[in-house]
N, CA, C and O of each residue as an XYZ file, in Angstrom:
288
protein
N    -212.031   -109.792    -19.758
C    -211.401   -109.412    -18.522
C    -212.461   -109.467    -17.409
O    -213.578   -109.011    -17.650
N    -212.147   -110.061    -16.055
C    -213.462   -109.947    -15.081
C    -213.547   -109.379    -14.550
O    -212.451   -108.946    -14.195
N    -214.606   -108.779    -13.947
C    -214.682   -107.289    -13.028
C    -214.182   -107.399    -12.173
O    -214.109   -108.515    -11.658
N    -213.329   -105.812    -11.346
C    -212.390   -105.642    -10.468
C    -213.486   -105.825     -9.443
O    -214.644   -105.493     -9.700
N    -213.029   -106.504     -7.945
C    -213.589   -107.097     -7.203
C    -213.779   -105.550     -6.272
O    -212.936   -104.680     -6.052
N    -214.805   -105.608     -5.976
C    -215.264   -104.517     -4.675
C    -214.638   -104.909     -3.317
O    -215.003   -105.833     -2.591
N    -213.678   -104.077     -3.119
C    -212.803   -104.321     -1.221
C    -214.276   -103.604     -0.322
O    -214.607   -104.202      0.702
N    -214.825   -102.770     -0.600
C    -216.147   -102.168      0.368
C    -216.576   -103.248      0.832
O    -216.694   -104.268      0.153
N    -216.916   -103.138      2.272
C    -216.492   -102.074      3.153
C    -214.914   -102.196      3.439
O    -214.224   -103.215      3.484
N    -214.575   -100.934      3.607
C    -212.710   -100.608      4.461
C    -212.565    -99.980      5.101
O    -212.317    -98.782      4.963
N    -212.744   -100.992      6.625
C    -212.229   -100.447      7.550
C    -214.178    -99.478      7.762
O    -215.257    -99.961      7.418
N    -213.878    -97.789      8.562
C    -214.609    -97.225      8.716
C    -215.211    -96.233      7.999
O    -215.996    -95.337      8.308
N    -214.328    -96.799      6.282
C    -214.856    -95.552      5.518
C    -215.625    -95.475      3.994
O    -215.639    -96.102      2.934
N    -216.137    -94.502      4.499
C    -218.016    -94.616      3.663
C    -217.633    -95.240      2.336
O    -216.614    -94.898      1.736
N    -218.524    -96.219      1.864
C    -218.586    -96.702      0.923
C    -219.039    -95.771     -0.435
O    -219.168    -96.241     -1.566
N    -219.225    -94.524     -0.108
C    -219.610    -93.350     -1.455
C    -218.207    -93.241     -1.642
O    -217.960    -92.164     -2.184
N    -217.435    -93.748     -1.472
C    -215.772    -92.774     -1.958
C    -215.426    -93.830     -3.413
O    -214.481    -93.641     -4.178
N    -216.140    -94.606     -3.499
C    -216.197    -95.353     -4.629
C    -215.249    -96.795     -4.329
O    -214.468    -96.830     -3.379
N    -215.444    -98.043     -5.331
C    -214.288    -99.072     -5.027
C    -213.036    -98.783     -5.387
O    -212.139    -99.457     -4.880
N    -212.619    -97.473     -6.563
C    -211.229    -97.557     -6.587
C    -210.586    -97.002     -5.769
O    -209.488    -97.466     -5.462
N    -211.196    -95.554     -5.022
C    -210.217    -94.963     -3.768
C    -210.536    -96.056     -2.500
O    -209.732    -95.953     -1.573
N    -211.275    -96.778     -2.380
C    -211.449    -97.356     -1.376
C    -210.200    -98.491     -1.400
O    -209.603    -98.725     -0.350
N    -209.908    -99.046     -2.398
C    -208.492    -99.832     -2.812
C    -207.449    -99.704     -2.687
O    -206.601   -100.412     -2.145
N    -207.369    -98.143     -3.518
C    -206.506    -97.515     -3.398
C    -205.478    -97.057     -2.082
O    -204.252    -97.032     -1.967
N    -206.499    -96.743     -1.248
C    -206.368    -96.472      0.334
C    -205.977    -97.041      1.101
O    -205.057    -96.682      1.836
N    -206.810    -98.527      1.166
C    -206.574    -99.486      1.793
C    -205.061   -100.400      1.258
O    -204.187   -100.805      2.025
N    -205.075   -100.525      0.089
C    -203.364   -100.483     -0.599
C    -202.208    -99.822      0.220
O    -201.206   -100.504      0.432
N    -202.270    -98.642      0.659
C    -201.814    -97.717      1.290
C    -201.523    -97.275      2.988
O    -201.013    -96.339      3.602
N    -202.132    -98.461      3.263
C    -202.824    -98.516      4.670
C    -203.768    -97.891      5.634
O    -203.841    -97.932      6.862
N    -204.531    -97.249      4.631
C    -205.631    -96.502      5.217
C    -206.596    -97.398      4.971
O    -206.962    -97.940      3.928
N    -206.971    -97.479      6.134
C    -208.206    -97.739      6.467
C    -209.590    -97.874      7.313
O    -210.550    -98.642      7.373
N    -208.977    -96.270      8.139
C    -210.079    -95.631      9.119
C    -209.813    -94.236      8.988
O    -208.761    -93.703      8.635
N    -210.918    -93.696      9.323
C    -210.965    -92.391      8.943
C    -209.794    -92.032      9.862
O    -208.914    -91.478      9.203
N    -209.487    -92.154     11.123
C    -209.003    -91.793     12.059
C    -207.171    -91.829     11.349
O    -206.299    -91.098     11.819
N    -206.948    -92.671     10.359
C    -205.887    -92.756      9.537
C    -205.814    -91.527      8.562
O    -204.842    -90.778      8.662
N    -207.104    -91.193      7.319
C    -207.560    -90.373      6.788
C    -207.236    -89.222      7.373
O    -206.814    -88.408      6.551
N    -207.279    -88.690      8.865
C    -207.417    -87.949      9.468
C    -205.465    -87.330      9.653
O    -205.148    -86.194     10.005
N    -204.677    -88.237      9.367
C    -203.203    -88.307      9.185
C    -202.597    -87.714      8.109
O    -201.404    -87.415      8.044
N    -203.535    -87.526      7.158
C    -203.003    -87.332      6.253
C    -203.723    -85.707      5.535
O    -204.919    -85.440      5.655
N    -202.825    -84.879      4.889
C    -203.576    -83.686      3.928
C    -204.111    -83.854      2.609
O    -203.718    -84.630      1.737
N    -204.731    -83.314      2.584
C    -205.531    -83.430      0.381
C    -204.666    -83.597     -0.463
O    -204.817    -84.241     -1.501
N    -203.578    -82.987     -0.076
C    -202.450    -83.458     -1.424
C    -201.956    -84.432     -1.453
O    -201.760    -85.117     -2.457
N    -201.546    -84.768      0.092
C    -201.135    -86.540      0.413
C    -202.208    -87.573     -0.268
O    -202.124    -88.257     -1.287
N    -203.082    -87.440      0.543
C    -204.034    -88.298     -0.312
C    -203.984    -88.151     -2.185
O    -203.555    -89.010     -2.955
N    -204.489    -86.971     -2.501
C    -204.417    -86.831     -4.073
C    -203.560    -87.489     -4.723
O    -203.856    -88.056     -5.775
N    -202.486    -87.516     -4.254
C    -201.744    -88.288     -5.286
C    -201.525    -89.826     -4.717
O    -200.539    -90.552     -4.846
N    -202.479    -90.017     -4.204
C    -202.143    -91.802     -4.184
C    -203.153    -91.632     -5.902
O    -203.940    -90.731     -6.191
N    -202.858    -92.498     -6.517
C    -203.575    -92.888     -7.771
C    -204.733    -93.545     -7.231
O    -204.752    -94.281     -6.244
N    -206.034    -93.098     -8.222
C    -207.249    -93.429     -7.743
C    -207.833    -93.002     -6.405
O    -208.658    -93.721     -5.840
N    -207.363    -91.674     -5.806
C    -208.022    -90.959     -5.053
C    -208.150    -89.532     -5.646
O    -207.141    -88.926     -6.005
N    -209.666    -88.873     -5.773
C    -209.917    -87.870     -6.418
C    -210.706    -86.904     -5.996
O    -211.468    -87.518     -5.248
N    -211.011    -85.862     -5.979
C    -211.464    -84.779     -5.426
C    -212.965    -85.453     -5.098
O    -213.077    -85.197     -3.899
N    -214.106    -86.127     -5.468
C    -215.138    -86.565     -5.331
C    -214.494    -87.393     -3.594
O    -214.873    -87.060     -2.471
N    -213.772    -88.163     -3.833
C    -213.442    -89.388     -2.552
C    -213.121    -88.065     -1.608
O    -214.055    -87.738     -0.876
N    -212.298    -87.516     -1.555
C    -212.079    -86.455     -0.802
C    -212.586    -85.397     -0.533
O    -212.018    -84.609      0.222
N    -213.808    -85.129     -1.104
C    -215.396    -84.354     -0.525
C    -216.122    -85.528      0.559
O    -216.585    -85.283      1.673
N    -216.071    -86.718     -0.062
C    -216.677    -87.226      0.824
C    -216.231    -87.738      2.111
O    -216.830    -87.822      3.183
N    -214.878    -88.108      1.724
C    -214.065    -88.164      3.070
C    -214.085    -86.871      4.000
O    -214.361    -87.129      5.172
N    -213.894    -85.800      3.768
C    -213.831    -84.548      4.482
C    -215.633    -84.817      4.805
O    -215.728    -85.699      5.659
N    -216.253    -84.589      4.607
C    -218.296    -84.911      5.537
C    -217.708    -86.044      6.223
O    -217.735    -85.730      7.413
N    -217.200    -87.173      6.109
C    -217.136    -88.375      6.979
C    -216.197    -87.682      8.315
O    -216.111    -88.032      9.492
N    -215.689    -86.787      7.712
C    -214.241    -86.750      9.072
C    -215.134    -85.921     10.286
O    -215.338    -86.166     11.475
N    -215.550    -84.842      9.390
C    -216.351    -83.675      9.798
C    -217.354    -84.600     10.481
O    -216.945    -85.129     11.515
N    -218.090    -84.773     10.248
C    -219.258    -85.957     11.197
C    -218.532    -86.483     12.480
O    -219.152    -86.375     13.538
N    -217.370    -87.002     12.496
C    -216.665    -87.032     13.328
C    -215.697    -86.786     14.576
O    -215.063    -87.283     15.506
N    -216.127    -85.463     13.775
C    -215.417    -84.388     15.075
C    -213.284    -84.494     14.651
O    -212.366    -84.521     15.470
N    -213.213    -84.525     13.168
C    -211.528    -85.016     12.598
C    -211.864    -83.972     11.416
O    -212.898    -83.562     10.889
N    -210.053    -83.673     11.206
C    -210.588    -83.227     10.136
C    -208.975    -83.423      9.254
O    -208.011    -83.833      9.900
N    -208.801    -83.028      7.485
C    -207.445    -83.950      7.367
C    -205.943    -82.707      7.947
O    -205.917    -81.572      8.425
N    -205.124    -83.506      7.643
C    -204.099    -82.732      8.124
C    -203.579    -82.173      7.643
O    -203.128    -82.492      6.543
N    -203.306    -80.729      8.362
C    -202.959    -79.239      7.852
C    -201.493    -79.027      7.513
O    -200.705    -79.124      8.453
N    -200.931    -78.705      6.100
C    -199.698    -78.871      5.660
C    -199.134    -77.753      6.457
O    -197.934    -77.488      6.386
């Protein structure tokens, strides 16, 4: 089987969130934080292949930003 291809970079968001949430996301149509910023932890969580690690690091990326995700 050949290795799953790396989408990094997407869009504006950090390449620590790993290649599968970064796929995942971008699958989804995220692909700026400012999108990220649309959405709450649970929204995100359950896209498949987004996981509490991608979403520590997304929350420092937002936070750096002056964003933060959205409040249910």
């Amino acid at each position: 089987m050949p290795p799953t291809p790396d989408p990094r970079p997407v869009g504006d968001l950090p390449n620590a969130i790993g290649k599968t949430a970064a796929r995942a996301l971008s699958l989804n149509g995220i692909t700026h934080l400012e999108q990220v910023a649309e959405h709450s932890t649970k929204e995100l969580l359950a896209i498949h292949g987004v996981g509490p690690k991608a979403i520590a690091i997304l929350g420092d990326a937002l936070a750096a930003k002056g964003l933060a995700f959205e409040q249910p």
